[in-house]
PDB file of N, H, CA, C and O in Angstrom:
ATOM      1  N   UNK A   1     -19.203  -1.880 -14.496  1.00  0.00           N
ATOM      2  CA  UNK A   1     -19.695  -2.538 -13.308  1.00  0.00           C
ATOM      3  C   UNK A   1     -19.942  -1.469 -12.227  1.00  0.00           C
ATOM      4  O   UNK A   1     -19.260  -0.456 -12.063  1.00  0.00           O
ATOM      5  N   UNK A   2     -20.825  -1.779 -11.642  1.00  0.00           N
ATOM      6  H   UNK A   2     -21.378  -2.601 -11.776  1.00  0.00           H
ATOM      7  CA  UNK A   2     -21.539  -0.605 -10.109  1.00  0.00           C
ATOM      8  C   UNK A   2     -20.575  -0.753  -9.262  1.00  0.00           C
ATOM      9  O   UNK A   2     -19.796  -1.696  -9.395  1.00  0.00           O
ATOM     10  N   UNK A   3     -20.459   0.084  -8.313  1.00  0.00           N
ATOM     11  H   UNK A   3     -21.092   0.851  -8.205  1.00  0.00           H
ATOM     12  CA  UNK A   3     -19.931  -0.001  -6.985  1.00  0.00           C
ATOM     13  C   UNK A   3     -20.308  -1.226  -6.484  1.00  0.00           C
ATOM     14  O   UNK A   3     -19.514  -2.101  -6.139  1.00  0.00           O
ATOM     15  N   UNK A   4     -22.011  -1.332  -6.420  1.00  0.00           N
ATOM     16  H   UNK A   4     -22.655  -0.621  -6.699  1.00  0.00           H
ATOM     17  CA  UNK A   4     -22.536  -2.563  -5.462  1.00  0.00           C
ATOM     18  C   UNK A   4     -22.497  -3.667  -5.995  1.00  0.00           C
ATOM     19  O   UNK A   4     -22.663  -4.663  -5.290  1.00  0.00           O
ATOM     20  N   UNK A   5     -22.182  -3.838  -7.902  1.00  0.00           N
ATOM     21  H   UNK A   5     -22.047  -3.029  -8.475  1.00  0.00           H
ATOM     22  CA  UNK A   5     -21.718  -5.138  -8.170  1.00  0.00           C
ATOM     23  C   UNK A   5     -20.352  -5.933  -7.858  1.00  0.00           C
ATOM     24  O   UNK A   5     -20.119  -7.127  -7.670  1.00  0.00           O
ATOM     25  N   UNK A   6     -19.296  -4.424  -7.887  1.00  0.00           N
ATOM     26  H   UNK A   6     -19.485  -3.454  -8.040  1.00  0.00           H
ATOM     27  CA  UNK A   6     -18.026  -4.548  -7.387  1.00  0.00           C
ATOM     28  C   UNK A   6     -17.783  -5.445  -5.714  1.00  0.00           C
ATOM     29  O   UNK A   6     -17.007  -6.290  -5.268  1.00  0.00           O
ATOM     30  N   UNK A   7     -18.906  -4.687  -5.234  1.00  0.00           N
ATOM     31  H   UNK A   7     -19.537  -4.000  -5.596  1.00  0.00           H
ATOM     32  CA  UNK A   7     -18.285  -5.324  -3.939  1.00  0.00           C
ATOM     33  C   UNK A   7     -19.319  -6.714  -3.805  1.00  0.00           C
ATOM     34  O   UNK A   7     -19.044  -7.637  -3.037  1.00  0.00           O
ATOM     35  N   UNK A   8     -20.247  -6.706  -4.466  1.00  0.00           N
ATOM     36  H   UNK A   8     -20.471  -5.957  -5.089  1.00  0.00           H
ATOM     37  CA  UNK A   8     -21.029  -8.215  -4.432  1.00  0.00           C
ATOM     38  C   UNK A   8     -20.258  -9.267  -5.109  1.00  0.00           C
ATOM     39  O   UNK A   8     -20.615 -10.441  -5.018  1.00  0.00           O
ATOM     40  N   UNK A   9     -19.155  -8.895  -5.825  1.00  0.00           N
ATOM     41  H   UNK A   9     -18.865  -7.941  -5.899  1.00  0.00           H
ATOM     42  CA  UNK A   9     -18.131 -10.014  -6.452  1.00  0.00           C
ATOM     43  C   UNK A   9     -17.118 -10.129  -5.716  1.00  0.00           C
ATOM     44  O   UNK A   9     -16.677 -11.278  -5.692  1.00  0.00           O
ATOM     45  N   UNK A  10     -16.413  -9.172  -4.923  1.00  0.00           N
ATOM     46  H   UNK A  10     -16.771  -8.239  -4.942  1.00  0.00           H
ATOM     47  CA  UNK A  10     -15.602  -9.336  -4.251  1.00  0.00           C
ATOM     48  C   UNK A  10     -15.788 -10.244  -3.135  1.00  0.00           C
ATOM     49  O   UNK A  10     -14.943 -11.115  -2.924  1.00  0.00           O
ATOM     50  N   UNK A  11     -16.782 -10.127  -2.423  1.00  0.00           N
ATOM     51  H   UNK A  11     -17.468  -9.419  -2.594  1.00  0.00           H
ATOM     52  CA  UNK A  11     -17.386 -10.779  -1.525  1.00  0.00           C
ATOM     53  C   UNK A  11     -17.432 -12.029  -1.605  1.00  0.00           C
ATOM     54  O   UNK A  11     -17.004 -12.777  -0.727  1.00  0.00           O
ATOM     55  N   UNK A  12     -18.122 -12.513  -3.000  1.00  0.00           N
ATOM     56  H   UNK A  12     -18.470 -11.905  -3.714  1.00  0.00           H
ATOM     57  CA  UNK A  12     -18.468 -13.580  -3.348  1.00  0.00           C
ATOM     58  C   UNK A  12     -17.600 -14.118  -3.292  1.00  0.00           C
ATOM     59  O   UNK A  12     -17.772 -15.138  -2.625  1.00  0.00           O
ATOM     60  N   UNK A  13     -16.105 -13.952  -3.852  1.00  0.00           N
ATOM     61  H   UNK A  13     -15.965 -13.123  -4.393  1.00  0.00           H
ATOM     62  CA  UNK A  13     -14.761 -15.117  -3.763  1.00  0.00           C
ATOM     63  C   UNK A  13     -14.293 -15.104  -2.782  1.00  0.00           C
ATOM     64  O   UNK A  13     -13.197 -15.664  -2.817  1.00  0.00           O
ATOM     65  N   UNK A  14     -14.635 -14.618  -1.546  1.00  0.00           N
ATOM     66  H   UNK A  14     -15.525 -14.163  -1.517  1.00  0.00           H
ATOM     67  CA  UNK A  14     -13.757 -14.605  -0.316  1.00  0.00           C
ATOM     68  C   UNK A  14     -14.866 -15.933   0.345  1.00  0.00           C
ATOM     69  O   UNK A  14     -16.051 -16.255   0.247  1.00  0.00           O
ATOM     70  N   UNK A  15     -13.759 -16.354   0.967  1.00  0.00           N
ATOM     71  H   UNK A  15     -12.797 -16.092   1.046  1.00  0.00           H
ATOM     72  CA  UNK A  15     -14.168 -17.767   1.544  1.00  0.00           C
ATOM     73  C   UNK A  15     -15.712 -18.111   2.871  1.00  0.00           C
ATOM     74  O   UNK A  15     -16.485 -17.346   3.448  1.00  0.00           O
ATOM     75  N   UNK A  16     -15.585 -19.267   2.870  1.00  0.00           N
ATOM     76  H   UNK A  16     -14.957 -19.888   2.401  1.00  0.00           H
ATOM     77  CA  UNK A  16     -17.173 -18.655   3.462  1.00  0.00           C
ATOM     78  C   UNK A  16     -17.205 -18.326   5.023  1.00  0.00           C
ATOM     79  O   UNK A  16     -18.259 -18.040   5.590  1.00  0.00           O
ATOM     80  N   UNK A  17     -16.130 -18.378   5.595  1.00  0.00           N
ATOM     81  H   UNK A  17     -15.273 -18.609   5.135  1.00  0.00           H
ATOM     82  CA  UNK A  17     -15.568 -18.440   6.648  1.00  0.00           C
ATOM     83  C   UNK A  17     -14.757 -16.926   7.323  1.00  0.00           C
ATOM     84  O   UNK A  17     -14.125 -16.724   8.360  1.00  0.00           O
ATOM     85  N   UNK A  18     -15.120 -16.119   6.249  1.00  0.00           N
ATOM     86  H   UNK A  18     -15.633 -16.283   5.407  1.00  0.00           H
ATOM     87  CA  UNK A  18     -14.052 -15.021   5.935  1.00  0.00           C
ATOM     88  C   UNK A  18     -15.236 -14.274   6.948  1.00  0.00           C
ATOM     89  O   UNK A  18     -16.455 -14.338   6.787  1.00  0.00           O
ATOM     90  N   UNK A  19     -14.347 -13.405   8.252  1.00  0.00           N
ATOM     91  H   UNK A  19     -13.357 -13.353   8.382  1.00  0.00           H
ATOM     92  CA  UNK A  19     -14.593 -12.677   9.099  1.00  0.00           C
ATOM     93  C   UNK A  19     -15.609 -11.136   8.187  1.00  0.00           C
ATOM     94  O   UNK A  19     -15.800 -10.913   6.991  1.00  0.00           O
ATOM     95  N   UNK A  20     -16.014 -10.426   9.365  1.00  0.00           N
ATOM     96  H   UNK A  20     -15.859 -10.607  10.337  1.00  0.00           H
ATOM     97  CA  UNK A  20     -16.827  -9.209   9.027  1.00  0.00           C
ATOM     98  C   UNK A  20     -15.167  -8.210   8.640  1.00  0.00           C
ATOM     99  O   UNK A  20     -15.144  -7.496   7.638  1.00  0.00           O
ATOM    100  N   UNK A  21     -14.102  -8.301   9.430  1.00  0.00           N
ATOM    101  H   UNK A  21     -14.121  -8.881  10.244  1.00  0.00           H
ATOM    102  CA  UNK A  21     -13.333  -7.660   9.033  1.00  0.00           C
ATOM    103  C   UNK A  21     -12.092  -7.799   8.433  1.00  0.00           C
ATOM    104  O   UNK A  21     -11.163  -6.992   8.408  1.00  0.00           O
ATOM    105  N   UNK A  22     -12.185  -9.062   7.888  1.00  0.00           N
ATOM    106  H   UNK A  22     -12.940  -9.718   7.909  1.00  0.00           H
ATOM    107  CA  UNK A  22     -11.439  -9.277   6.568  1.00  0.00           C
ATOM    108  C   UNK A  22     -12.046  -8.866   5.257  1.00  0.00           C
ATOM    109  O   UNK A  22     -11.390  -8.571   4.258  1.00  0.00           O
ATOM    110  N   UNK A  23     -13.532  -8.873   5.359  1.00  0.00           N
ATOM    111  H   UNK A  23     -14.065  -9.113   6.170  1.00  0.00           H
ATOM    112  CA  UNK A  23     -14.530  -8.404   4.177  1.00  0.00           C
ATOM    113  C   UNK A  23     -14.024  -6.864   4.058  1.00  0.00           C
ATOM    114  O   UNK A  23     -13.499  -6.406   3.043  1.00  0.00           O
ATOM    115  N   UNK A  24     -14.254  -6.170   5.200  1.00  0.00           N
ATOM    116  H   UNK A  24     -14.681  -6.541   6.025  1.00  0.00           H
ATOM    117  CA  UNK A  24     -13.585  -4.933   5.192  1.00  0.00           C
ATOM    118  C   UNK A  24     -12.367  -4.551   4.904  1.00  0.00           C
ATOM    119  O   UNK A  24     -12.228  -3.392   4.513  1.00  0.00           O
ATOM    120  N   UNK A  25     -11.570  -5.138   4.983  1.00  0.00           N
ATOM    121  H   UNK A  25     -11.682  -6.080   5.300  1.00  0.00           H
ATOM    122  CA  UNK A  25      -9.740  -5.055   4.829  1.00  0.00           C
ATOM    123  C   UNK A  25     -10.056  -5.216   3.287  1.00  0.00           C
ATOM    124  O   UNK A  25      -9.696  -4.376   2.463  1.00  0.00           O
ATOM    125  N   UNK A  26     -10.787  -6.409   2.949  1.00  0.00           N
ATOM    126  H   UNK A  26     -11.079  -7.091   3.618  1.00  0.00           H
ATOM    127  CA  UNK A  26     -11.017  -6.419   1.183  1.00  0.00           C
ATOM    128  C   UNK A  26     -11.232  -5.698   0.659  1.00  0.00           C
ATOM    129  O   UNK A  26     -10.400  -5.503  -0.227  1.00  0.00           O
ATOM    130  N   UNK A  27     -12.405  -4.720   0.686  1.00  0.00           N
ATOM    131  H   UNK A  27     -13.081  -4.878   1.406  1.00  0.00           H
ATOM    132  CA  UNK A  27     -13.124  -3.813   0.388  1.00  0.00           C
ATOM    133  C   UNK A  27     -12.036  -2.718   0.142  1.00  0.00           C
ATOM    134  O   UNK A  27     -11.787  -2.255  -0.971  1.00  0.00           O
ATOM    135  N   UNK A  28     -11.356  -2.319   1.417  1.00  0.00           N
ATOM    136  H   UNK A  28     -11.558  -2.695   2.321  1.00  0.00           H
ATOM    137  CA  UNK A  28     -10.903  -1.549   1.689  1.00  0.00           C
ATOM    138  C   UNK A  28      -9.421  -1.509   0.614  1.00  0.00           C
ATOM    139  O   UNK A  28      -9.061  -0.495   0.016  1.00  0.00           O
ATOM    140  N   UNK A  29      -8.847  -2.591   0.566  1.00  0.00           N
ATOM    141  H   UNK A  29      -9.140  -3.415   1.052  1.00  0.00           H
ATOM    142  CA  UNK A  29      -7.775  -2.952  -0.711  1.00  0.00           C
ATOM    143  C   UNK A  29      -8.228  -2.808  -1.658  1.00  0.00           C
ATOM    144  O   UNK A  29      -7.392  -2.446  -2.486  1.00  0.00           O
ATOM    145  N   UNK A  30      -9.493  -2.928  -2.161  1.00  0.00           N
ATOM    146  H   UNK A  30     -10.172  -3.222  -1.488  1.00  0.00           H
ATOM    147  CA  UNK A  30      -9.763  -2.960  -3.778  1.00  0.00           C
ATOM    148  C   UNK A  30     -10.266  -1.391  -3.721  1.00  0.00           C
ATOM    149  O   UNK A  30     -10.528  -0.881  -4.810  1.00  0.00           O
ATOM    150  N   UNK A  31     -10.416  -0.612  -2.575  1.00  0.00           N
ATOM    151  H   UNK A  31     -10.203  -1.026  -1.690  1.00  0.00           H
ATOM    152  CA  UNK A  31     -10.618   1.058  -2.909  1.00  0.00           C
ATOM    153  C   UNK A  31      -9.946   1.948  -3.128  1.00  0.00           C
ATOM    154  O   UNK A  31     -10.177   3.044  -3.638  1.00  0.00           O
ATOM    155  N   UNK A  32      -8.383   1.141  -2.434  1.00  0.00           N
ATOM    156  H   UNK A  32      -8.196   0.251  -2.019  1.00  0.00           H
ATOM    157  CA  UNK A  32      -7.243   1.780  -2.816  1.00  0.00           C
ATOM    158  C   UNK A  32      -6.627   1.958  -3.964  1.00  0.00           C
ATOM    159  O   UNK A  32      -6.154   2.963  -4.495  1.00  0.00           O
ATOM    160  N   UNK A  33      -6.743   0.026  -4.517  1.00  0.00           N
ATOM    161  H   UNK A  33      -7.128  -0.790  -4.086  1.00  0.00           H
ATOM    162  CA  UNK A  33      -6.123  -0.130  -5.629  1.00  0.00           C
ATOM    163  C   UNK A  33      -7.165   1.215  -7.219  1.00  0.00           C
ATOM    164  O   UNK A  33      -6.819   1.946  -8.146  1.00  0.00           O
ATOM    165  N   UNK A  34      -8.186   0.849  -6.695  1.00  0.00           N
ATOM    166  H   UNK A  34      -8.467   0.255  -5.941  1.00  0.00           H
ATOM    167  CA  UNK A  34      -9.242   1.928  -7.437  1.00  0.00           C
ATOM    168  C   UNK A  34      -8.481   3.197  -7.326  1.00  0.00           C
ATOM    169  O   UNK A  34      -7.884   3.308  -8.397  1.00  0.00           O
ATOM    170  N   UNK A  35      -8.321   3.786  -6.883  1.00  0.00           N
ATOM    171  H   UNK A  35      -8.806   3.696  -6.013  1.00  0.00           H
ATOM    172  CA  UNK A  35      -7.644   5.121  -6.386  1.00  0.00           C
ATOM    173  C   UNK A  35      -6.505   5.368  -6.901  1.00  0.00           C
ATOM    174  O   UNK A  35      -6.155   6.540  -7.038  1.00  0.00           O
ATOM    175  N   UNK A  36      -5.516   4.100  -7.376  1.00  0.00           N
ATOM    176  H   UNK A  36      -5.800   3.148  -7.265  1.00  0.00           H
ATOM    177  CA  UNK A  36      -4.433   4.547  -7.787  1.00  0.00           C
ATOM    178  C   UNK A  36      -4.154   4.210  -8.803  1.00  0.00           C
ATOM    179  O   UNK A  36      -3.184   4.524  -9.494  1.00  0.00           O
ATOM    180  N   UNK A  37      -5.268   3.298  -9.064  1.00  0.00           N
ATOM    181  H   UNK A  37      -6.056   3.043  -8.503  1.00  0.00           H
ATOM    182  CA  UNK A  37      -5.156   3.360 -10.904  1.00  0.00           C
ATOM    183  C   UNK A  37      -5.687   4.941 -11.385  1.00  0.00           C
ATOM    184  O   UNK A  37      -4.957   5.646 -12.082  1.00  0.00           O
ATOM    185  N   UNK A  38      -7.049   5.403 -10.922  1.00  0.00           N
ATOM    186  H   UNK A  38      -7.642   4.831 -10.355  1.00  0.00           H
ATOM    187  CA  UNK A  38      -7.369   6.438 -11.176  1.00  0.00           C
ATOM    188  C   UNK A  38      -6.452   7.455 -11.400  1.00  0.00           C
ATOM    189  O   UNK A  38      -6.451   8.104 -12.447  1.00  0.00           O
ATOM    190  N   UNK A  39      -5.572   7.663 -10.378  1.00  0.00           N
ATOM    191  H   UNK A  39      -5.572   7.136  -9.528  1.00  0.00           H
ATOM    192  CA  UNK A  39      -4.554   8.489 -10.327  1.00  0.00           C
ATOM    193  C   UNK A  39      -2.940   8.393 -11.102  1.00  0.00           C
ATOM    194  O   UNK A  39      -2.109   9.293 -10.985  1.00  0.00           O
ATOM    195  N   UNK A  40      -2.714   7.147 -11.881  1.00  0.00           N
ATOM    196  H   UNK A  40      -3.389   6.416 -11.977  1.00  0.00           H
ATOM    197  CA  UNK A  40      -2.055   6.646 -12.670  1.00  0.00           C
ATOM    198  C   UNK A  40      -2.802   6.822 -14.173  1.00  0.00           C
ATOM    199  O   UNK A  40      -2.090   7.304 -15.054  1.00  0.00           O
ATOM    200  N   UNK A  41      -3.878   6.544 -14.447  1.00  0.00           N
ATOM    201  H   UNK A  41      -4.457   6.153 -13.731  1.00  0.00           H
ATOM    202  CA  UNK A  41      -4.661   7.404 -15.834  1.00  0.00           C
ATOM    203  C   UNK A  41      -4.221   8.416 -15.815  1.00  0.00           C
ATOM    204  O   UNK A  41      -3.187   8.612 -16.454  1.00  0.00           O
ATOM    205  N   UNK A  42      -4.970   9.711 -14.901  1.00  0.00           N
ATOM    206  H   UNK A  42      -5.810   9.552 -14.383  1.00  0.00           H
ATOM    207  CA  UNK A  42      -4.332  11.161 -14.934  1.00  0.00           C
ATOM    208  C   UNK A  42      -2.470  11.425 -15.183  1.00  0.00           C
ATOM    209  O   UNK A  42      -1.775  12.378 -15.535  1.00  0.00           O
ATOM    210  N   UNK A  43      -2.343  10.709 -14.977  1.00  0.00           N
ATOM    211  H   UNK A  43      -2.907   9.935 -14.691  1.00  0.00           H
ATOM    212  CA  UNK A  43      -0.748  10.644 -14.776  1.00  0.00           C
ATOM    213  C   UNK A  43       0.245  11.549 -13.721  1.00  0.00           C
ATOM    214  O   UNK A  43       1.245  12.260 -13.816  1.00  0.00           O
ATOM    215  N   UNK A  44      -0.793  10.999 -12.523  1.00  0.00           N
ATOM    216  H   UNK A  44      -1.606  10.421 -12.446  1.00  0.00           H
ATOM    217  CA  UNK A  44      -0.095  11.428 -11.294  1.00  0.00           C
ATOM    218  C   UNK A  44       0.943  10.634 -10.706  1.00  0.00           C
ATOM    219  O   UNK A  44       1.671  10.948  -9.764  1.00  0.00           O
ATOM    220  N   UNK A  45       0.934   9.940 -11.137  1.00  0.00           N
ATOM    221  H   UNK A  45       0.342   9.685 -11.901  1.00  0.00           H
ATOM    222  CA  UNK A  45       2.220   9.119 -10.745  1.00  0.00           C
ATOM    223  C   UNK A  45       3.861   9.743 -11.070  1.00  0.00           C
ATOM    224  O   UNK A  45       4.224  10.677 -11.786  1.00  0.00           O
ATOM    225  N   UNK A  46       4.682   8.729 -10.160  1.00  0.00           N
ATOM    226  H   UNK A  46       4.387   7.971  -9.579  1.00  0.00           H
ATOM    227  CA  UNK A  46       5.846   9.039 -10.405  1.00  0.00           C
ATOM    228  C   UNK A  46       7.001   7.841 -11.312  1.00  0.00           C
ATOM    229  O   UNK A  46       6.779   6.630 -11.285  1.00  0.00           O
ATOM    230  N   UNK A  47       7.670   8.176 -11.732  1.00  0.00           N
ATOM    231  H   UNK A  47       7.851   9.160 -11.754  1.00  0.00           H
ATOM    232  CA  UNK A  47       8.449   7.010 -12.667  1.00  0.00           C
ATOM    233  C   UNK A  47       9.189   6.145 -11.240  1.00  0.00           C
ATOM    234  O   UNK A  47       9.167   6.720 -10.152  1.00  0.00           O
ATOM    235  N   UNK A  48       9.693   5.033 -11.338  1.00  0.00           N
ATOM    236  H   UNK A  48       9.711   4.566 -12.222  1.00  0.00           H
ATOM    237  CA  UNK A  48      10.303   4.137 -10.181  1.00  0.00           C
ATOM    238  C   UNK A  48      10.911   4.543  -9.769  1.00  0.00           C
ATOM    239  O   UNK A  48      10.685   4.773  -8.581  1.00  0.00           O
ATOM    240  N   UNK A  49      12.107   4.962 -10.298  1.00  0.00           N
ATOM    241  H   UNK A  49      12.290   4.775 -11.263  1.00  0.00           H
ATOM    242  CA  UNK A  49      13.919   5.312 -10.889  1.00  0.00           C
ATOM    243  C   UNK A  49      13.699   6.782  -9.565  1.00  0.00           C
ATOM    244  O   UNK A  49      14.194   6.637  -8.447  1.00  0.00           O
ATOM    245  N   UNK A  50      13.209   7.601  -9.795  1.00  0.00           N
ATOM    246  H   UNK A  50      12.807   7.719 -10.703  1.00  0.00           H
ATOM    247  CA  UNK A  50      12.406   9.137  -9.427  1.00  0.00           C
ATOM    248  C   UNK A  50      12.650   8.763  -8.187  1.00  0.00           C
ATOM    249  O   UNK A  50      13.612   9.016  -7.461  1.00  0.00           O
ATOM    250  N   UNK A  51      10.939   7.645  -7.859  1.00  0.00           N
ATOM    251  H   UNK A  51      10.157   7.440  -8.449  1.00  0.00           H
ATOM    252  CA  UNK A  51      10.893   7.287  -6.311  1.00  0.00           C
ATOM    253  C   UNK A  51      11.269   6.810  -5.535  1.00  0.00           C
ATOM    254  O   UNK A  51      10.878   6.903  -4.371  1.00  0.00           O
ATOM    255  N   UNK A  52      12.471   5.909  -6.102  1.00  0.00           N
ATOM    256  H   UNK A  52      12.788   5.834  -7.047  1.00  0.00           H
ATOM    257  CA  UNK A  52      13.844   5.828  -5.164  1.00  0.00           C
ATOM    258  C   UNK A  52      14.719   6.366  -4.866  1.00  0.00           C
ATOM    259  O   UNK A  52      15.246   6.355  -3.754  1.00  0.00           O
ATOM    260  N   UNK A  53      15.035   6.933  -5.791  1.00  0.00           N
ATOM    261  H   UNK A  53      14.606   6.942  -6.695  1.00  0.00           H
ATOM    262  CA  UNK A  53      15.740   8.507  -5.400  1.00  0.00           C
ATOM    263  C   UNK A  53      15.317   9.463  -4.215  1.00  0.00           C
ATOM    264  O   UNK A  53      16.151   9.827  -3.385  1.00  0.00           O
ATOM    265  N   UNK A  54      14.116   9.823  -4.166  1.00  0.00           N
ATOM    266  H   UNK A  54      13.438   9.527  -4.839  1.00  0.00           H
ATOM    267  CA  UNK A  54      13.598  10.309  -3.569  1.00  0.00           C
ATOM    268  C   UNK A  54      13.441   9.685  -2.370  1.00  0.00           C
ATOM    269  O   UNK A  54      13.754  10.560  -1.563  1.00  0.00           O
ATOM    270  N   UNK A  55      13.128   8.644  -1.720  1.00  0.00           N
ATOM    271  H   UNK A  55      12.873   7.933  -2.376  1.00  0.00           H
ATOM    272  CA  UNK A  55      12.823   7.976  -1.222  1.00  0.00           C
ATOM    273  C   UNK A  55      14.470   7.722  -0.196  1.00  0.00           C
ATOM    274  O   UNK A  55      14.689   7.942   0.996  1.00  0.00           O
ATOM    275  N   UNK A  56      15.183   7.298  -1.063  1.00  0.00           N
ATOM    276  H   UNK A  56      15.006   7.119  -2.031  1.00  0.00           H
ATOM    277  CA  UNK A  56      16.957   6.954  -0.549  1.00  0.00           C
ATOM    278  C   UNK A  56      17.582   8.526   0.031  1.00  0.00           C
ATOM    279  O   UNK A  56      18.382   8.852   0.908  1.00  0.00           O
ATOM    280  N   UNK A  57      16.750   9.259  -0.969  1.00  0.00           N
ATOM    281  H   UNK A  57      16.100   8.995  -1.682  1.00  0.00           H
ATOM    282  CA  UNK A  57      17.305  11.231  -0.561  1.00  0.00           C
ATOM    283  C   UNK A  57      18.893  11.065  -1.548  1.00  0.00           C
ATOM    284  O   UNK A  57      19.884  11.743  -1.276  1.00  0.00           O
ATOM    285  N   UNK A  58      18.861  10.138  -2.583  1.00  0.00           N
ATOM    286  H   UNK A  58      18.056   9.587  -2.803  1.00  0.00           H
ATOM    287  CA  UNK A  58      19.911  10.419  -3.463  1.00  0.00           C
ATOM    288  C   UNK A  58      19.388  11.698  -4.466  1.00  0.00           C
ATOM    289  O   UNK A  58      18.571  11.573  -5.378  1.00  0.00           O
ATOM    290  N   UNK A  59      19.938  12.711  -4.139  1.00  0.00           N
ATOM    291  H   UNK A  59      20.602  12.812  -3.398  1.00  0.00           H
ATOM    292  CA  UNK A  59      19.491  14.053  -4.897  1.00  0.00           C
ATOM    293  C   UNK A  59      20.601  14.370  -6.082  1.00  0.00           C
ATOM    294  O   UNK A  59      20.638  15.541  -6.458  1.00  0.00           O
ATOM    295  N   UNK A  60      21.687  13.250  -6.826  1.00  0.00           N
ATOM    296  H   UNK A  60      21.657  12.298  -6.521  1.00  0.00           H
ATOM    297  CA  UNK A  60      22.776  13.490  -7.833  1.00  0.00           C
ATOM    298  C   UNK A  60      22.052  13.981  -8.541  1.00  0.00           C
ATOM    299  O   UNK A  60      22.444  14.409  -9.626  1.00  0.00           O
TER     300      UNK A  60
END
């Protein structure tokens, strides 16, 4: 699917009432989520367990 089909579907299920910048907040969520799947393929990610650790600063 295109970029411009991507966001012509997204669009499409948002309600008909749905503001210029809720369309954007949409957009803007499904570019992220894009982004971090991308970056979860590569296997840039971190395991959970890791990022709470990290996160809490439990360094055992």
């Amino acid at each position: 699917m295109t970029g411009k089909q991507k966001i012509l579907a997204a669009v499409q299920t948002m309600p008909e009432d749905a503001s210029i910048d809720e369309v954007i907040d949409r957009l803007w969520l499904l570019r992220k989520i894009e982004i971090a799947q991308g970056q979860a393929d590569r296997g840039e990610g971190i395991e959970h367990d890791k990022f709470m650790q990290e996160l809490l600063g439990d360094d055992e």
